[in-house]
PDB file of N, H, CA, C and O in Angstrom:
ATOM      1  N   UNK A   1     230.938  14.396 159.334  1.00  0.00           N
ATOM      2  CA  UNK A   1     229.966  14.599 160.394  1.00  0.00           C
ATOM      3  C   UNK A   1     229.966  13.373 161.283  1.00  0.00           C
ATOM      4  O   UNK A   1     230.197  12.309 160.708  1.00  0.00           O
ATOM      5  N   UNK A   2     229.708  13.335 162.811  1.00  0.00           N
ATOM      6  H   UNK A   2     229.520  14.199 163.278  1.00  0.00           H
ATOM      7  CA  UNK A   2     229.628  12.374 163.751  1.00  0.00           C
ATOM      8  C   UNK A   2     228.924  12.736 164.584  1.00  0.00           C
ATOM      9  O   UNK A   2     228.698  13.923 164.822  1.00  0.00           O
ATOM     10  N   UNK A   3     228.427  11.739 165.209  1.00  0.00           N
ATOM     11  H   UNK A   3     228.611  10.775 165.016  1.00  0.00           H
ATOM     12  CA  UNK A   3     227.069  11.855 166.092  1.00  0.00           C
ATOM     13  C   UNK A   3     227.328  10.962 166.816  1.00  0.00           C
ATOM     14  O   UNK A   3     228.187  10.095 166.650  1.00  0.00           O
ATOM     15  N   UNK A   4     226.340  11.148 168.001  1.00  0.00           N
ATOM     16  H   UNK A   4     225.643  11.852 168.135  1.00  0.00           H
ATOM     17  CA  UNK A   4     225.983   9.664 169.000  1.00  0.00           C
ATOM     18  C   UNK A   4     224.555   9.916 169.347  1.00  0.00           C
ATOM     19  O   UNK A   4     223.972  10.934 168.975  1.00  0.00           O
ATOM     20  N   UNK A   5     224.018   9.020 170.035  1.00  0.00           N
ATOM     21  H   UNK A   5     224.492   8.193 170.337  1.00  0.00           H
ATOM     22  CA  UNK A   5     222.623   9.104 170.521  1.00  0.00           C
ATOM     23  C   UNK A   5     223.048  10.327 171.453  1.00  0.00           C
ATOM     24  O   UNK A   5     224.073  10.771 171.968  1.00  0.00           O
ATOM     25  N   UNK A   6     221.552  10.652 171.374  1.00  0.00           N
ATOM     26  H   UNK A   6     220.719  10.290 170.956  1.00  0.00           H
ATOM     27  CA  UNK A   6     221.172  12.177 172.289  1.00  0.00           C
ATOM     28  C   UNK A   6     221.483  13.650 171.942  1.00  0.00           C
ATOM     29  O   UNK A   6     221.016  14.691 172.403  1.00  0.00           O
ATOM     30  N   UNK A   7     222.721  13.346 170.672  1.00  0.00           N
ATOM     31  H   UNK A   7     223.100  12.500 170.297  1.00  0.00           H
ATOM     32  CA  UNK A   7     222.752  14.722 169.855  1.00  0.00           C
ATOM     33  C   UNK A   7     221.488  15.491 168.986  1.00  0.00           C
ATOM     34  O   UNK A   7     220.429  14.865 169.006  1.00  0.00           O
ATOM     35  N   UNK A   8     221.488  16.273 168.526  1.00  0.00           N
ATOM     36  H   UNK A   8     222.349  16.782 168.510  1.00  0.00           H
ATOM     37  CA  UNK A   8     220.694  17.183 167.853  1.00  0.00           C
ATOM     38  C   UNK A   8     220.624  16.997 166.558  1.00  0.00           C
ATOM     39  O   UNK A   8     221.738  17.465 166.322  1.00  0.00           O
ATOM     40  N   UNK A   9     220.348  16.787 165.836  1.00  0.00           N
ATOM     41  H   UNK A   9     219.443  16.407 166.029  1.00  0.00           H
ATOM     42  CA  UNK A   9     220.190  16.625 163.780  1.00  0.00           C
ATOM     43  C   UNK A   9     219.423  18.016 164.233  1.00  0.00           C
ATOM     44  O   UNK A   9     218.592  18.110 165.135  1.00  0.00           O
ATOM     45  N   UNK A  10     220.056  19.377 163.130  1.00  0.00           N
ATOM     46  H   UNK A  10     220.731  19.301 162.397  1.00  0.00           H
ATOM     47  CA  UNK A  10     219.275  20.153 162.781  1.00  0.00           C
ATOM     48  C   UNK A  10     219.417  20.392 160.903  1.00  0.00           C
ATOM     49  O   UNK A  10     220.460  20.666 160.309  1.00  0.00           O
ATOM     50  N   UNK A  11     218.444  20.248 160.461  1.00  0.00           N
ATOM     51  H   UNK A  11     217.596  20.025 160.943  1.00  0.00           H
ATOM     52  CA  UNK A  11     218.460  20.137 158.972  1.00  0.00           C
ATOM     53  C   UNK A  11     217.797  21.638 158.319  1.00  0.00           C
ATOM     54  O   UNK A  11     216.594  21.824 158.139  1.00  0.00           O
ATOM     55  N   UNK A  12     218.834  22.585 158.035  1.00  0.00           N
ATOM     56  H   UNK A  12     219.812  22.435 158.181  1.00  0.00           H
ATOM     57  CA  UNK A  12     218.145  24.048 157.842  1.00  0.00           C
ATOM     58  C   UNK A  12     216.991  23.516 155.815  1.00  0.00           C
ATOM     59  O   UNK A  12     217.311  22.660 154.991  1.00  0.00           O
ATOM     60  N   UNK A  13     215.873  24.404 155.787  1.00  0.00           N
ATOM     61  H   UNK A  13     215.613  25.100 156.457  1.00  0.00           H
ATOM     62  CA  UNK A  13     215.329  24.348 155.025  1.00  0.00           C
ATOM     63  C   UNK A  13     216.200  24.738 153.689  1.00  0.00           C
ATOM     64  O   UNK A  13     217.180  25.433 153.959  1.00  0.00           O
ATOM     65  N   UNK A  14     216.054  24.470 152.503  1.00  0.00           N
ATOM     66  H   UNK A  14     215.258  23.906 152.283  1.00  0.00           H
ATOM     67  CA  UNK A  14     216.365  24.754 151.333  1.00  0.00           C
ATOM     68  C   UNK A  14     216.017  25.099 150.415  1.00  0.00           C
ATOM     69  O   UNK A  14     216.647  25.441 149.413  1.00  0.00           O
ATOM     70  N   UNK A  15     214.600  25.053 150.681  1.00  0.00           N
ATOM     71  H   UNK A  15     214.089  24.776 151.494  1.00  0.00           H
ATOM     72  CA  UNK A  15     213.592  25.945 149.773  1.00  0.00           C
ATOM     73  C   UNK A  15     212.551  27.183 150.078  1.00  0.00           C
ATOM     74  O   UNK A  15     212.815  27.765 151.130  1.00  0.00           O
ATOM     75  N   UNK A  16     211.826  27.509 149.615  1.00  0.00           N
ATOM     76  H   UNK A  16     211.612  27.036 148.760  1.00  0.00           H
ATOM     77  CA  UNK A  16     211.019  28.623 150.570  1.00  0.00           C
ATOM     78  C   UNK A  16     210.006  27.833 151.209  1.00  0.00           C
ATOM     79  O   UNK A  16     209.725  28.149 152.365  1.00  0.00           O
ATOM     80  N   UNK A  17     209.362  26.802 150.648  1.00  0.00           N
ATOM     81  H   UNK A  17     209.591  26.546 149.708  1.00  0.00           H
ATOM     82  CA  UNK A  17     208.151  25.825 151.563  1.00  0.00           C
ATOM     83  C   UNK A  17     208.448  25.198 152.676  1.00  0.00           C
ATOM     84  O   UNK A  17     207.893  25.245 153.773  1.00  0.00           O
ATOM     85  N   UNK A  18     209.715  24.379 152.178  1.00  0.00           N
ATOM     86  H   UNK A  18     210.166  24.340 151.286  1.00  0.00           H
ATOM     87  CA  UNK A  18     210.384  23.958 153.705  1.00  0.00           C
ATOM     88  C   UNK A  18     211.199  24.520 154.539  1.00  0.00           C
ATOM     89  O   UNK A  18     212.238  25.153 154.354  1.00  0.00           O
ATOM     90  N   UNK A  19     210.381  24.105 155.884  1.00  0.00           N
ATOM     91  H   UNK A  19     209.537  23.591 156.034  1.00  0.00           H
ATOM     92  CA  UNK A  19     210.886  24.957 157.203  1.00  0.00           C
ATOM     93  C   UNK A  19     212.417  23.603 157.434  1.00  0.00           C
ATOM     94  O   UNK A  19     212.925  22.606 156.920  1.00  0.00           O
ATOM     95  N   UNK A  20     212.524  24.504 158.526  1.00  0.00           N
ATOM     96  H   UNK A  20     212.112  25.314 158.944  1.00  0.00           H
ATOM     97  CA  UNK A  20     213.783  23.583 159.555  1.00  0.00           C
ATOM     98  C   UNK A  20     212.850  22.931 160.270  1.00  0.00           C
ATOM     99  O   UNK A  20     211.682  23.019 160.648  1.00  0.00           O
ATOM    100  N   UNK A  21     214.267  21.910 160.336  1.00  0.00           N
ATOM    101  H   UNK A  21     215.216  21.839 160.029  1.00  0.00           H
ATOM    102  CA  UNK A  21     214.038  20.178 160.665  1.00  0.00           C
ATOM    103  C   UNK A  21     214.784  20.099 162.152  1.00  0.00           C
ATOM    104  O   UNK A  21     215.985  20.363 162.220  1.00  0.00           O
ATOM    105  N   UNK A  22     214.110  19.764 163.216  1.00  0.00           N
ATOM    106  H   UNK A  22     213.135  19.549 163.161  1.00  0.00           H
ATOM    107  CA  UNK A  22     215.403  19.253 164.328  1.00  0.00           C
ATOM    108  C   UNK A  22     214.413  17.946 164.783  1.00  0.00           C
ATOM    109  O   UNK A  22     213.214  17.675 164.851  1.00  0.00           O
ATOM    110  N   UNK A  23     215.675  17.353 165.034  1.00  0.00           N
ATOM    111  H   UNK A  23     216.649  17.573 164.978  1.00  0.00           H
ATOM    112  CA  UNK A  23     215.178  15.775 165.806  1.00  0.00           C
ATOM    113  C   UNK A  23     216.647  15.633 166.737  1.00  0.00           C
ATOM    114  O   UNK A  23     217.697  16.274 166.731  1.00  0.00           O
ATOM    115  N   UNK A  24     216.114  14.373 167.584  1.00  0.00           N
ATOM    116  H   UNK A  24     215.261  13.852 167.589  1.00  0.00           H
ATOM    117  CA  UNK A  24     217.303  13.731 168.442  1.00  0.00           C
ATOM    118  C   UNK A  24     217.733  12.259 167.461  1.00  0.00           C
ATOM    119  O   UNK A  24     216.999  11.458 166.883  1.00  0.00           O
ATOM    120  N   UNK A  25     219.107  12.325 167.569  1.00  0.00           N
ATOM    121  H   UNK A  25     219.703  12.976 168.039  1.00  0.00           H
ATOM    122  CA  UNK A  25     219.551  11.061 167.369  1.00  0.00           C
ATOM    123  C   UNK A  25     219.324  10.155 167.961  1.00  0.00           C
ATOM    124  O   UNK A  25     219.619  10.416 169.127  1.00  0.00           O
ATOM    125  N   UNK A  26     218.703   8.511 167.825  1.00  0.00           N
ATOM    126  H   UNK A  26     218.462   8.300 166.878  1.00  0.00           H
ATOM    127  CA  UNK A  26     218.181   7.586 168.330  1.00  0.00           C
ATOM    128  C   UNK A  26     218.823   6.306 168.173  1.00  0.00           C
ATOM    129  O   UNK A  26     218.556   5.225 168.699  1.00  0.00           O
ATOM    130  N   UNK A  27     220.068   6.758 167.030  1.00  0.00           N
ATOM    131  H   UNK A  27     220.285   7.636 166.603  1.00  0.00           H
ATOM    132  CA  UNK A  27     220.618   5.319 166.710  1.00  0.00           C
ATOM    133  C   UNK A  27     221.829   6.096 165.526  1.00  0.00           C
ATOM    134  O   UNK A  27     221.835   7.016 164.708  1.00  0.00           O
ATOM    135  N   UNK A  28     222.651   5.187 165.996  1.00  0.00           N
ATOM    136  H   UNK A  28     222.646   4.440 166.661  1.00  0.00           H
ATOM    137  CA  UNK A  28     223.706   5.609 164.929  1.00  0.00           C
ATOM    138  C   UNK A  28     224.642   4.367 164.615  1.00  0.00           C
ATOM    139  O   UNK A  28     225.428   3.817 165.386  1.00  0.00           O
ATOM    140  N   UNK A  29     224.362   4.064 163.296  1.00  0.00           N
ATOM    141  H   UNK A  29     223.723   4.511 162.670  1.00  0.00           H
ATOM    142  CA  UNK A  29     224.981   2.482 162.532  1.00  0.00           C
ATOM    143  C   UNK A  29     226.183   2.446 162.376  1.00  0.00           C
ATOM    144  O   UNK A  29     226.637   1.546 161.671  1.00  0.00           O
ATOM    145  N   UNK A  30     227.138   3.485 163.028  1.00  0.00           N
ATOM    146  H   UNK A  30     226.769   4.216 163.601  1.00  0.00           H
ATOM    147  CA  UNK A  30     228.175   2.909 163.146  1.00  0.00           C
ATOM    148  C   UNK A  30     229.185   3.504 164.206  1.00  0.00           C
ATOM    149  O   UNK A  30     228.964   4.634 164.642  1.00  0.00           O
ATOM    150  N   UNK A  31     230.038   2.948 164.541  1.00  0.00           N
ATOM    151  H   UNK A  31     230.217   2.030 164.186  1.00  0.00           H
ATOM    152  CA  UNK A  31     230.572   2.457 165.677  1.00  0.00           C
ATOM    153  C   UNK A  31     231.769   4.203 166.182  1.00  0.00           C
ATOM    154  O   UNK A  31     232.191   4.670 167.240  1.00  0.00           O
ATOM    155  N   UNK A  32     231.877   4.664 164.453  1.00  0.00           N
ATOM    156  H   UNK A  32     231.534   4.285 163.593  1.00  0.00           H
ATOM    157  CA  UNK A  32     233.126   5.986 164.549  1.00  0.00           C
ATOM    158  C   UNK A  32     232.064   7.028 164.421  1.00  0.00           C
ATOM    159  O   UNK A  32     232.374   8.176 164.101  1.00  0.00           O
ATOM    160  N   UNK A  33     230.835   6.688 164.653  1.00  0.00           N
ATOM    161  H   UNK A  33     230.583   5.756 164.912  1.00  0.00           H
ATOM    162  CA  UNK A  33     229.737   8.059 164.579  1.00  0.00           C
ATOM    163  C   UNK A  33     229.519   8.913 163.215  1.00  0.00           C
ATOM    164  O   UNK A  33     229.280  10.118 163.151  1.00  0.00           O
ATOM    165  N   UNK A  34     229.695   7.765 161.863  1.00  0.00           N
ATOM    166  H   UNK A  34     229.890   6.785 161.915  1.00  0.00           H
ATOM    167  CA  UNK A  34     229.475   8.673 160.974  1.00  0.00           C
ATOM    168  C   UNK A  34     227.586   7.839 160.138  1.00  0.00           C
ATOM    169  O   UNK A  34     226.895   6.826 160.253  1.00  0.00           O
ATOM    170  N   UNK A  35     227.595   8.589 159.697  1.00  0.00           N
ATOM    171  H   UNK A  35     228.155   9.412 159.603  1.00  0.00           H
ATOM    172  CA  UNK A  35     226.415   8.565 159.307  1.00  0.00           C
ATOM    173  C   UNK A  35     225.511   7.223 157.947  1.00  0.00           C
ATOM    174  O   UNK A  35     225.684   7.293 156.731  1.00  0.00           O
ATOM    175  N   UNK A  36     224.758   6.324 158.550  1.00  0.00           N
ATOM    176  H   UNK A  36     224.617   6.267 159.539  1.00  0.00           H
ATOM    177  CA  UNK A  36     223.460   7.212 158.844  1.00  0.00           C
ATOM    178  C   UNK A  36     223.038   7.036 159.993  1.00  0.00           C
ATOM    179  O   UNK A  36     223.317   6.034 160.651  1.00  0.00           O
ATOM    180  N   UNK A  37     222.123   8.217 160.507  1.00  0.00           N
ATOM    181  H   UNK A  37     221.896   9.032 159.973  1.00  0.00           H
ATOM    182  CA  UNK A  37     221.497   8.465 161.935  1.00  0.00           C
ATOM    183  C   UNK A  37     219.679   7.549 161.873  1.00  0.00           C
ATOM    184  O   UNK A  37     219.146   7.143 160.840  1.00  0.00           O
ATOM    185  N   UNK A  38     219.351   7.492 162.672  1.00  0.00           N
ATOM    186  H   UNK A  38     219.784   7.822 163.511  1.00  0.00           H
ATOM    187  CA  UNK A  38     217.977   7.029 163.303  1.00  0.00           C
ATOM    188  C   UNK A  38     217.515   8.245 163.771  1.00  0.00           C
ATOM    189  O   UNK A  38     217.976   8.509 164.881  1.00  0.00           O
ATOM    190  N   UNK A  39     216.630   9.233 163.233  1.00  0.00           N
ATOM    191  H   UNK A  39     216.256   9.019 162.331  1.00  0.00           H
ATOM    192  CA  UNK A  39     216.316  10.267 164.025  1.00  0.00           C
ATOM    193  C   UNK A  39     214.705  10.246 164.278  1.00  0.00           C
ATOM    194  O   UNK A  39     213.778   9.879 163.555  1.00  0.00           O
ATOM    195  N   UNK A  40     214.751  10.866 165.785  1.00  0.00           N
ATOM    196  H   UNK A  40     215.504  11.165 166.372  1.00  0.00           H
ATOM    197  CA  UNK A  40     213.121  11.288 166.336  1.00  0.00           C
ATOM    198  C   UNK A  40     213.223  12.297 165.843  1.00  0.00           C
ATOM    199  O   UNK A  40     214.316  12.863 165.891  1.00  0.00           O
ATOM    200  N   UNK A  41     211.776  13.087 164.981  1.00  0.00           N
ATOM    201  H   UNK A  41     210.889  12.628 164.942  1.00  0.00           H
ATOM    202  CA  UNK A  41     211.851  14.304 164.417  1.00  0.00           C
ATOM    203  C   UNK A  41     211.247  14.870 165.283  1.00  0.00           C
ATOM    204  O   UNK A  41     210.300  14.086 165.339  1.00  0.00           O
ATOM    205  N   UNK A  42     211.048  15.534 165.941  1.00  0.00           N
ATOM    206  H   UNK A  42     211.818  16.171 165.896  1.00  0.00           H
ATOM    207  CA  UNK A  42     210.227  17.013 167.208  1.00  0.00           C
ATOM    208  C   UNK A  42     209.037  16.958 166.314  1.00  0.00           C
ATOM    209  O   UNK A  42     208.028  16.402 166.746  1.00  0.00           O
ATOM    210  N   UNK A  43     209.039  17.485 165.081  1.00  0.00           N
ATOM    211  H   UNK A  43     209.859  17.936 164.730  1.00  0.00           H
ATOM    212  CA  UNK A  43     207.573  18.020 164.513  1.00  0.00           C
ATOM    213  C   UNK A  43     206.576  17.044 164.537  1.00  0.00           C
ATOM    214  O   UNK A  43     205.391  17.304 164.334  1.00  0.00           O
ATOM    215  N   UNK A  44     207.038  15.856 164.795  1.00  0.00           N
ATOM    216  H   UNK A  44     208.001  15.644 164.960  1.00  0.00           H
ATOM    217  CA  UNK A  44     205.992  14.835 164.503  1.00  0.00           C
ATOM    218  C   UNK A  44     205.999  13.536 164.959  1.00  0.00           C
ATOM    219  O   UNK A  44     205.238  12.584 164.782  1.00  0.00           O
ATOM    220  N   UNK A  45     207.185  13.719 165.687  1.00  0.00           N
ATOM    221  H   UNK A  45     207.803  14.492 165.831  1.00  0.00           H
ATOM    222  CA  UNK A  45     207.669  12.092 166.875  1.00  0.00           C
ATOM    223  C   UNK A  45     208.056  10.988 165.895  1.00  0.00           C
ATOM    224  O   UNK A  45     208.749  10.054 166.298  1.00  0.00           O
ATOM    225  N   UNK A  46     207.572  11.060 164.406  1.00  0.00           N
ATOM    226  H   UNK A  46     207.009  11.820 164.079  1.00  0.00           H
ATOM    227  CA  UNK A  46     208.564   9.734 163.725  1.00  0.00           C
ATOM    228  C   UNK A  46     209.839   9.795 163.870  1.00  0.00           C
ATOM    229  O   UNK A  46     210.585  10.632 164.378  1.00  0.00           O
ATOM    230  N   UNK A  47     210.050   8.481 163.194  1.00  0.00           N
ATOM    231  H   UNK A  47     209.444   7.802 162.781  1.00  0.00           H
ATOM    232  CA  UNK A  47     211.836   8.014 163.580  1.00  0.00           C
ATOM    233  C   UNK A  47     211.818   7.914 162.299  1.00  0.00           C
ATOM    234  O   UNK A  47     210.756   7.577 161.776  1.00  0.00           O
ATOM    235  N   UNK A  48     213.129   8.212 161.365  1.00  0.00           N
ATOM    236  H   UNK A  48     213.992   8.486 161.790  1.00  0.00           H
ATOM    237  CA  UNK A  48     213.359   7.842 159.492  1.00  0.00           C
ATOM    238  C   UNK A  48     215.012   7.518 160.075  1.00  0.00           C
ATOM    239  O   UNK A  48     215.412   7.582 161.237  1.00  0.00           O
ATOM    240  N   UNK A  49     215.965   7.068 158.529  1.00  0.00           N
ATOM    241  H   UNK A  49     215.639   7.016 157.585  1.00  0.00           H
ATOM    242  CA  UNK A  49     217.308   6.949 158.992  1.00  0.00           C
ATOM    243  C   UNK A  49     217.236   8.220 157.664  1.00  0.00           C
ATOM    244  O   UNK A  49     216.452   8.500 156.758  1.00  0.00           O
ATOM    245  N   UNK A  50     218.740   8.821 158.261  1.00  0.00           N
ATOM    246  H   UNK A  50     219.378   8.594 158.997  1.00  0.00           H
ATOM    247  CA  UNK A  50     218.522   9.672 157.897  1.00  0.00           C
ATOM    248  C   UNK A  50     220.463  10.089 157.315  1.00  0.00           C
ATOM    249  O   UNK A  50     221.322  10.230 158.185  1.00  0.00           O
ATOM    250  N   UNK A  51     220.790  10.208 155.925  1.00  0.00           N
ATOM    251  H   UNK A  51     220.092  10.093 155.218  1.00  0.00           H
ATOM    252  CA  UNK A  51     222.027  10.808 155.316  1.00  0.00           C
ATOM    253  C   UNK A  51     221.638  12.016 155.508  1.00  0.00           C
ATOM    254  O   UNK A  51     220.759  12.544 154.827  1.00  0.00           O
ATOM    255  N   UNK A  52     222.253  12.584 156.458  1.00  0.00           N
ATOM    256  H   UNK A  52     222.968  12.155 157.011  1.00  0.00           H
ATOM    257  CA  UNK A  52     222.244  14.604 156.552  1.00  0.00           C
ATOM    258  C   UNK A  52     223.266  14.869 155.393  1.00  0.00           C
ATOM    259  O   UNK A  52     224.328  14.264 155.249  1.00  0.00           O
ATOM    260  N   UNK A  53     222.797  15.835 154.616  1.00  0.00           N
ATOM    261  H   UNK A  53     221.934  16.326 154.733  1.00  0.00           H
ATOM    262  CA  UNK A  53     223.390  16.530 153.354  1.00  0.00           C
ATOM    263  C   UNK A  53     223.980  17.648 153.865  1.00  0.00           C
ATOM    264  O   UNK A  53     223.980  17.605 155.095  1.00  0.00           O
ATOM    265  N   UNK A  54     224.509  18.685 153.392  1.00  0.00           N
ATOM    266  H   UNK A  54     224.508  18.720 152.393  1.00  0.00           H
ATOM    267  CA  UNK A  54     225.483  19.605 153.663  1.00  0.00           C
ATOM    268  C   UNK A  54     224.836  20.776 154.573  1.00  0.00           C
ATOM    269  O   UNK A  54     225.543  21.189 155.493  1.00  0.00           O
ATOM    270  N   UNK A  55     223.631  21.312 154.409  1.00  0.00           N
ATOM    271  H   UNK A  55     223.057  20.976 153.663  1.00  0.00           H
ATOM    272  CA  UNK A  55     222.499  21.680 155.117  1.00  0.00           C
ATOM    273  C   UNK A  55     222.030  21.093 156.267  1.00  0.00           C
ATOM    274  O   UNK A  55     220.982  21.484 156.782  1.00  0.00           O
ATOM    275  N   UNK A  56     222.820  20.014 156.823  1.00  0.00           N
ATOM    276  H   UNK A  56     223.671  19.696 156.405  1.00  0.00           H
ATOM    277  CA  UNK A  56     222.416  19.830 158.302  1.00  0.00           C
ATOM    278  C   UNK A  56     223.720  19.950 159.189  1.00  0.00           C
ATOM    279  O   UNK A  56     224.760  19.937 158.530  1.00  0.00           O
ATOM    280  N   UNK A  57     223.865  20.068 160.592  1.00  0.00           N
ATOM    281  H   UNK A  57     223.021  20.079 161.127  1.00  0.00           H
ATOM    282  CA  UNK A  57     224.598  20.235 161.556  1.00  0.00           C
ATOM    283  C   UNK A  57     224.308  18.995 162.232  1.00  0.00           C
ATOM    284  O   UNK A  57     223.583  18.057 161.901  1.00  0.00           O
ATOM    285  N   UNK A  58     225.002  19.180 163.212  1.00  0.00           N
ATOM    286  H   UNK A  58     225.591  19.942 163.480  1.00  0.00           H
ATOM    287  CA  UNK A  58     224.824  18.065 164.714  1.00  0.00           C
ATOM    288  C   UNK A  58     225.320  19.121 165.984  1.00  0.00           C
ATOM    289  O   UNK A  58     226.230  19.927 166.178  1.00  0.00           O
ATOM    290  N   UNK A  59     224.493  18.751 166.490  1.00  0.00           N
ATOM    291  H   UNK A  59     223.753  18.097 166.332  1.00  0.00           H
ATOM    292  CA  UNK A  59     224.418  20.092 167.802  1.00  0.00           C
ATOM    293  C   UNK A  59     224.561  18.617 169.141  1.00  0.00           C
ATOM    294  O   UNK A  59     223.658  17.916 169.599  1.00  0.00           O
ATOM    295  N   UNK A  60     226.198  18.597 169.460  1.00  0.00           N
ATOM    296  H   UNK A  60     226.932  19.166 169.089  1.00  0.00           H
ATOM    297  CA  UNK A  60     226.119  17.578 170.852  1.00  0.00           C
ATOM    298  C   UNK A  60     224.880  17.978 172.073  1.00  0.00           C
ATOM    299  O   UNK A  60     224.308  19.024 172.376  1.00  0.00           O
ATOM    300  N   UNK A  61     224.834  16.949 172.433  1.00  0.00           N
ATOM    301  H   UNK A  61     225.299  16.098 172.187  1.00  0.00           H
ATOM    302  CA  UNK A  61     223.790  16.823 173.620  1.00  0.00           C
ATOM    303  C   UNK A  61     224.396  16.790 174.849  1.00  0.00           C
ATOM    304  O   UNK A  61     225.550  17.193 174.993  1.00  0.00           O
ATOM    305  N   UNK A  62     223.596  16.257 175.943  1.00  0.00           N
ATOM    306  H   UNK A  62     222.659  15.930 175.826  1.00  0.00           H
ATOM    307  CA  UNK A  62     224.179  16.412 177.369  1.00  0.00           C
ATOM    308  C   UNK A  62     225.165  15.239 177.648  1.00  0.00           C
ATOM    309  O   UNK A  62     224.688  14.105 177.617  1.00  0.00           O
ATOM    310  N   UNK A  63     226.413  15.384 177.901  1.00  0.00           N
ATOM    311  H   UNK A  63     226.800  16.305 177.927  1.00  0.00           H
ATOM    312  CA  UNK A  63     227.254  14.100 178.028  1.00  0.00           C
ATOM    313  C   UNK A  63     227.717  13.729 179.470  1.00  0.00           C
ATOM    314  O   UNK A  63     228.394  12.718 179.660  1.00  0.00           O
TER     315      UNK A  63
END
């Protein structure tokens, strides 16, 4: 997986309680775009760093 700032983290749920996750990428620690990300989450405006597990995508942004 690779990212840059302004892409999409979407993290589908895995259980029945948890919903889906989307945030923007805000930071990415390394230089070939692999992971871990800095993400703004939509649901709630925090920022976490974040190892996406097999259950998340990256949806590019506007380039």
């Amino acid at each position: 997986m690779k990212a840059t700032v302004g892409d999409r983290l979407i993290v589908e749920g895995t259980y029945g309680a948890n919903a889906r996750r989307e945030g923007f990428v805000v930071g990415v620690e390394h230089a070939d775009g692999s992971p871990p990300y800095q993400v703004r989450w939509l649901d709630n405006g925090r920022e976490s760093l974040v190892y996406p597990g097999p259950d998340a995508r990256v949806v590019p942004g506007h380039r």
